[in-house]
N, C-alpha and C positions, 0 to 999 in steps of 0.2 A: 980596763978592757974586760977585765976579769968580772969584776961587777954589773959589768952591762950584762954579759953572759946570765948571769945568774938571775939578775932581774929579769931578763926575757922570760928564761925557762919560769921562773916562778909566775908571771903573769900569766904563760903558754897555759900552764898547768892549771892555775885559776879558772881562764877562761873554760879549757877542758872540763873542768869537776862544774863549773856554771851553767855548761850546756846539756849536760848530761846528768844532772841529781835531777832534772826536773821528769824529766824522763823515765827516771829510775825508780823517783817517787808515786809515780802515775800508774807503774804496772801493776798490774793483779794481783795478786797474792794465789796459786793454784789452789785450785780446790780441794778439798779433802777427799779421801776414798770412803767411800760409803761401809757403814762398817756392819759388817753381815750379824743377821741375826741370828741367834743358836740352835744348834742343829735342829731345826723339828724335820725336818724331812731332809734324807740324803740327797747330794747335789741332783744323782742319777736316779730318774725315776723310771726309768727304760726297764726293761728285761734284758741288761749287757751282764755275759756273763764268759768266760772262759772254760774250756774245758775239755781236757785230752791238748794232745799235739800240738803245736799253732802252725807246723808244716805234716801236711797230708805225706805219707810214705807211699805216695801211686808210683808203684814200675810203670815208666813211660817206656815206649818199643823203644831198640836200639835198632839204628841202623845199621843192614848190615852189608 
C-alpha cells in the first residue's frame, strides 16, 4: 500500500514538472534596464532651486 502511495505521488509530481517546464520554458526572460549615459547634462534642466525657509513665517490673524 505503501508503494502505491509513493508511486502515485511520484507520477503526480511527474505529470506536474511535464505541464509546467513547458511553460516555464516559453516565458521571457525581462528586459534589461536601459543603462544611462554619463552625465552630460544634469537630470534637471529646470531652473528648480531652494532657498530660505520651505514654511513662510506669515502671522495669520487670531481669532478673537
Amino acid at each position: 500500500m505503501r508503494t502505491a502511495a509513493a508511486t502515485a505521488t511520484l507520477f503526480a509530481s511527474a505529470a506536474l514538472i511535464g505541464v509546467l517546464a513547458p511553460q516555464a520554458a516559453a516565458a521571457q526572460p525581462a528586459l534589461p534596464l536601459p543603462i544611462p549615459v554619463a552625465a552630460v547634462e544634469p537630470l534637471v534642466t529646470e531652473g528648480v532651486s531652494i532657498e530660505g525657509p520651505l514654511v513662510n513665517n506669515i502671522t495669520l490673524p487670531t481669532l478673537k
